[in-house]
Each structure stands twice: as C-alpha cells, then as structure tokens.
C-alpha positions, 0 to 999 in steps of 0.5 A, a space after each residue: 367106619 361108616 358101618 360101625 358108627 351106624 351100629 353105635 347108634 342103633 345101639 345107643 337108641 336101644 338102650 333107652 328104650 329097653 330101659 323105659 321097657 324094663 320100667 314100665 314091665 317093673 311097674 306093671 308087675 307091682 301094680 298086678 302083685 298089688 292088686 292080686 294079693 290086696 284081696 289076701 291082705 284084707 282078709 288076713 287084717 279081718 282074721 287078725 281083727 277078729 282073733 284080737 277083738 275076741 281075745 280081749 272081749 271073752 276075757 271079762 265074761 270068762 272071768 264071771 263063768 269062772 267065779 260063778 262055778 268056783 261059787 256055786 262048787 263052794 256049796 256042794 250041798 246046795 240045790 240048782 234053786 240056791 244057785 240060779 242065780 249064779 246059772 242065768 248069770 253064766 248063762 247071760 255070759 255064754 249068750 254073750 260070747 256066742 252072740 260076739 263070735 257069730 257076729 264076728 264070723 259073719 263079718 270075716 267070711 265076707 257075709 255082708 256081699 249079696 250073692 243071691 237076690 231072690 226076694 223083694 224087698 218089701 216083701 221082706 221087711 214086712 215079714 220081719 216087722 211081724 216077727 218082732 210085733 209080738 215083742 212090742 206088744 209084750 213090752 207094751 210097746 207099738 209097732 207102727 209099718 208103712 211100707 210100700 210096695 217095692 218090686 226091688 231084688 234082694 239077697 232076703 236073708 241079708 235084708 232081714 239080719 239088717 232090719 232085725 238089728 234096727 227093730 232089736 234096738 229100736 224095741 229095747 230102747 223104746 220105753 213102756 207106752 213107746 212107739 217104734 215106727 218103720 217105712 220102706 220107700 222106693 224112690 228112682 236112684 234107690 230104696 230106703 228102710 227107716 226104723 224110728 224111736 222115741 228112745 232116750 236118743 243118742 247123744 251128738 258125739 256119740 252118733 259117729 261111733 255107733 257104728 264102730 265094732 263093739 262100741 257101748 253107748 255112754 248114755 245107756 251103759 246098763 242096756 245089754 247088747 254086745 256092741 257089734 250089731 250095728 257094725 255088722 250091720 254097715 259092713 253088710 249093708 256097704 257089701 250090697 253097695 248102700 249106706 246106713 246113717 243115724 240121726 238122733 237128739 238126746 231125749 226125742 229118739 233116734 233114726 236109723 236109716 238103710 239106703 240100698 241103690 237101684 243099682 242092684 235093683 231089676 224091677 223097682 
C-alpha cells in the first residue's frame, strides 16, 4: 500500500508539470510561428498594397491614353503636327504610370534597407545638388550648398534617391527669383540633410499627410507629381534607420529635413 500511494504521488505531481511543459512548448511555438512568418505577411500586405494602389491609379491615366488614340484615329488624314497635342498628352500619361510603377517596386522589393555603404555622405549630397544646379538655373531659380564635410558611410545610391526627391520639390515649388538652400551637418548622434524653399509652403494640416503614399497637396493641385516621392522617401530613409520630417508655414516655404543615425555611422 505503501508503495502504490508513493506512485500516486509521483504521478499526480507529474501531472502538473507535464502540463506547464505542454503550455510553455505551445507558447514557444506560436511565438516562433509568429516570428517566422511576420516577414511573409508583411511582404504579401506590401504586394497587395501595390497591386490595389496601381489598380486604381492607372485607371484615370488610361483612360486619357485611350480617348487621346480614339481621337487622333477620328482624323485619319491628320499629320503628327495636327496631333501633338493629343501625343505629349499620352505621353505625360505614360511618364506617370511608370513614374508610380517604379516607385512602387522600389518599395515593395525592400530597396529602402542599405546593404552596402561605400560612400560618403558629404560626398554624395554634394554631387547630387550639382546635378540639379543646371535646373535651377534654367528656372532662374538659385541653388544655395553648405555642406560640410562628413566621413559618414552610406549606401550612395540611396542617399542620392533621397536628396534627388527633396531638391526635385524644392525646384518645382520654388518660384521664379527663388532660392532653394541645402546643408549637411554631422553632429555626434547623427547627421542631417536640410533641403529649404521659399515655395508657397505647406499648409498646418496638411504637413502630416505629405509623407502618405500617393498624397496631392490641396494647396497646389495643378503641380505635377505622382504623389509618391516623399513616401518613398520615408520608407527608404526608416530602412537605413532615420527619419525624415517637414516644417512649412503657408507663404514663407517649406523644410525638409533627413536625419541619418551615427549608428551606421564608422567614421563621423
């Protein structure tokens, strides 16, 4: 009797413990199925994303192309010079779509995350404010630069899609006699890349949705743009682990300022 009650105990305070083991086994497999197919999920919503986003927005450029062509067939006697207009204007449309479809790709391949840094950051700002010098200047528009030296390692191409987006705004917004003003700084936590306009600005309510993908500013809704460079431009600057933010007032211009930490940082 003795015996049997002794294996009645060791049994019954097994029990408890091959529970707590079924439990935590349980947990610990949910948590790793979790964690192993959240990289799956998050690039199936991005796909997802991108075929709705593209669904919907060729709709409207497709749309002209299509009435351009039925157009210009309705005069088949007509030379190219009688239907230019109706040409640069599906044209303008196919600028558009591929414009949307790169941005688009770009984003959901995962582009915004660095895997190389071989350049230096003030090294690549500085050459992509001279590409655009020749822009202003035909807008007569300036081109203001200060930027100082940075030994800071950067994924080049990245930096210089990040700035060419900035300086692309800054340029169009910028009026006639305007001037468009950019720096580089490096400080001890991180670097900054400020791209400033006297534009017409941006208004208080507006500032937070600049950044959405495929977001037209109410204020200027006859400038042309896709409205998905400075989502990109987000994505690919959280990818290398930074910010970006606006500060703008309605009639004095707007600021876009680019914070990159030190972090991936091996010589600043």
């Amino acid at each position: 009797p003795y015996r049997r009650q002794r294996q009645m105990c060791i049994r019954d305070s097994c029990i408890p413990f091959a529970v707590c083991f079924v439990v935590i086994a349980a947990a610990f497999s949910f948590i790793w199925g979790y964690v192993s197919i959240k990289p799956i999920v998050s690039t199936y919503i991005k796909q997802k994303n991108v075929i709705n986003d593209m669904s919907h927005e060729i709709r409207t450029p497709l749309a002209v192309i299509k009435g351009n062509i039925e157009n210009a067939l309705a005069a088949p006697d007509a030379r190219v010079e009688d239907v230019r207009e109706l040409l640069e204007t599906c044209l303008g449309e196919v600028d558009y779509m591929n414009d949307m479809s790169s941005g688009l790709l770009t984003i959901v391949k995962g582009q915004g995350k660095s895997v190389k840094k071989e350049d230096r950051l003030g090294d690549v700002v500085s050459c992509t404010v001279d590409m655009f010098a020749d822009l202003a200047t035909m807008g007569n528009k300036s081109l203001v630069a200060n930027i100082e030296s940075c030994e800071m390692a950067v994924d080049g191409e990245k930096v210089k899609q990040l700035v060419s987006v900035l300086l692309d705004n800054a340029v169009k917004y910028t009026p006639a006699g305007g001037a468009v003003r950019v720096s580089a700084s490096a400080y001890q936590m991180f670097s900054a890349i400020h791209v400033a306009d006297n534009g017409p600005g941006i208004p208080e309510d507006e500032q937070p949705k600049v950044f959405q993908r495929f977001y037209r500013g109410l204020s200027n809704p006859t400038e042309e743009g896709v409205g998905i460079g400075l989502y990109l431009v987000r994505q690919i600057a959280e990818g290398q682990g930074g910010y970006v933010k606006v500060s703008s007032k309605p009639g004095e211009g707007s600021t876009f300022s680019l914070y990159l930490p030190r972090e991936i940082c091996q010589h600043c």
